[in-house]
C-alpha positions as CSV (number, residue, x, y, z in Angstrom):
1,X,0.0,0.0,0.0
2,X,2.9,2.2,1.0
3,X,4.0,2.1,-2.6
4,X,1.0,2.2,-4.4
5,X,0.7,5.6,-2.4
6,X,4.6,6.9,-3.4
7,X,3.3,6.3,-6.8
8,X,0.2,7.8,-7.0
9,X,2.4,11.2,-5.8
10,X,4.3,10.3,-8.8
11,X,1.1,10.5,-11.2
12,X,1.4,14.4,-10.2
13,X,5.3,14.7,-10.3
14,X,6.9,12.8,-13.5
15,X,10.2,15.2,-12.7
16,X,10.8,12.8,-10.0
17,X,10.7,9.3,-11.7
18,X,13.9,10.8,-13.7
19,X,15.6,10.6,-10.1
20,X,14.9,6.6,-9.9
21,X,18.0,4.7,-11.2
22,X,19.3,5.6,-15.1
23,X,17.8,6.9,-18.3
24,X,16.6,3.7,-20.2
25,X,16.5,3.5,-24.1
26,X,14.4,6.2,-25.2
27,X,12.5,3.9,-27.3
28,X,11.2,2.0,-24.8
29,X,10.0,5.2,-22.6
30,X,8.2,6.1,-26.0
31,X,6.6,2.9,-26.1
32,X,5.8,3.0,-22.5
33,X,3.7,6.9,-23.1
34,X,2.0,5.0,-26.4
35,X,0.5,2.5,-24.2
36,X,-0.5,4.7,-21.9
37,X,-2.2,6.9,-24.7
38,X,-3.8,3.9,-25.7
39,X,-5.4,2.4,-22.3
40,X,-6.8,6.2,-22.4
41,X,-8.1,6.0,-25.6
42,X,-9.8,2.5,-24.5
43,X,-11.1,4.4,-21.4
44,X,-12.5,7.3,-23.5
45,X,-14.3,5.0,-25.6
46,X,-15.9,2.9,-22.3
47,X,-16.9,6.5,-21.5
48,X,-18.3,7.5,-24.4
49,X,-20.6,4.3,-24.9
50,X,-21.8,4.4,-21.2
51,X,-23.0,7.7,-22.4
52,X,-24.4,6.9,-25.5
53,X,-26.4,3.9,-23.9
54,X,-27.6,6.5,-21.5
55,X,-28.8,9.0,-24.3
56,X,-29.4,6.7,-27.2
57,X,-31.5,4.0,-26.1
58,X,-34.4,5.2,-24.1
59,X,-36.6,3.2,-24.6
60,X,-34.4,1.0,-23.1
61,X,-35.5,-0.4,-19.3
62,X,-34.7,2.2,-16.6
63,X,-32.6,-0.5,-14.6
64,X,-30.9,-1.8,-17.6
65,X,-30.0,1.5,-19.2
66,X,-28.6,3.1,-16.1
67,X,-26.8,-0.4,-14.6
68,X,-25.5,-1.1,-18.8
69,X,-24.3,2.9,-18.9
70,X,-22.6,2.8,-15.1
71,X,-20.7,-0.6,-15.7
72,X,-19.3,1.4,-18.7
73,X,-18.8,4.5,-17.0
74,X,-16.7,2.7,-14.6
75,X,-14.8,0.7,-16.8
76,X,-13.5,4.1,-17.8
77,X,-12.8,5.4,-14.7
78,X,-11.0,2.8,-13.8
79,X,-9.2,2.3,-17.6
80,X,-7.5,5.8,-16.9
81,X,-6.3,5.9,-13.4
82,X,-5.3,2.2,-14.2
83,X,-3.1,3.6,-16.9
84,X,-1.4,6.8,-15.4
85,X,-0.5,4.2,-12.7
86,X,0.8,1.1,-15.0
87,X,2.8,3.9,-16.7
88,X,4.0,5.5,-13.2
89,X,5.2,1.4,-12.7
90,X,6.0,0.7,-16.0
91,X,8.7,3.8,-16.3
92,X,10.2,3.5,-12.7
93,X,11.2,-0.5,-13.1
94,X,12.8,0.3,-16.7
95,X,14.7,3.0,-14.6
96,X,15.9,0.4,-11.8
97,X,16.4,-2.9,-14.4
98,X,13.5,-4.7,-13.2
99,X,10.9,-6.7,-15.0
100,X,7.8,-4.9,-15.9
101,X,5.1,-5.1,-13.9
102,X,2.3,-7.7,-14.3
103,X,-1.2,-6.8,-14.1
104,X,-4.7,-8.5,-13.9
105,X,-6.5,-5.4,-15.1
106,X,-6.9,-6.3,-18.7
107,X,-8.5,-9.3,-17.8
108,X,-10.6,-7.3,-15.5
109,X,-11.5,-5.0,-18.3
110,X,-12.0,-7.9,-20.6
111,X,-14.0,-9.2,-18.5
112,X,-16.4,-6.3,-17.6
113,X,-16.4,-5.5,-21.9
114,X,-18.0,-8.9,-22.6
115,X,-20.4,-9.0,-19.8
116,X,-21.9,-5.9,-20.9
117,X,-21.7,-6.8,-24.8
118,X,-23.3,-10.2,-23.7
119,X,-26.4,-7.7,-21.7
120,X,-26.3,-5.5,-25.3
121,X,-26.9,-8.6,-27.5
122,X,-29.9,-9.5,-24.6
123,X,-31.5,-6.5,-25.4
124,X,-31.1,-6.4,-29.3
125,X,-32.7,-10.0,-29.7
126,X,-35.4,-10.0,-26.8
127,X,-36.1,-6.1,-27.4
128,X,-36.0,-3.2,-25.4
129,X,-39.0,-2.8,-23.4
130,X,-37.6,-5.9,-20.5
């Protein structure tokens, strides 16, 4: 916990990741900011579906609408804090030699994804109206 802390302060000072170990390959600090530009990009997209199942389908049950729009909603959420921190982890073990980090999230996010496409596909064959 004491570290996930440290690195949350790091989310809000990258200045001080440069003072962890050495300056890796460029190339692979690059690569580590791509990733993290795409995991927001994932997480934009959750958001952006939670609101369009919101605003787009109301005829849509109350219960289903608002549970289908807040499990995407929070997907998102989580997407992006997920990935300043995975790039916060990411960047200091490439500074120190370590291996990267592992993670579970994508799973997670998987997981959340194709329960909410297997709700979506529900509603499209059975109709809206529950």
């Amino acid at each position: 916990m004491i570290e996930f802390m440290r690195n949350v302060r790091l989310w809000f000072a990258p200045e001080q990741v440069r003072q962890e170990g050495s300056t890796p390959d460029y190339r692979f600090s690059l690569a580590n900011e791509r990733t993290f530009l795409a995991w927001l990009r994932t997480a934009l997209a959750l958001i952006a579906g939670g609101f369009a199942v919101d605003q787009f389908l109301p005829g849509l049950r109350w219960a289903w609408r608002v549970g289908l729009a807040l499990a995407l909603l929070g997907a998102g959420v989580l997407c992006s804090l997920r990935a300043v921190n995975h790039w916060v982890r990411c960047e200091l073990a490439m500074r120190r030699g370590e291996d990267l980090p592992t993670s579970r999230f994508p799973a997670l996010l998987g997981v959340v994804v194709g329960v909410v496409a297997v709700a979506m596909v529900v509603i499209v064959l059975f109709g809206w109206d529950g």
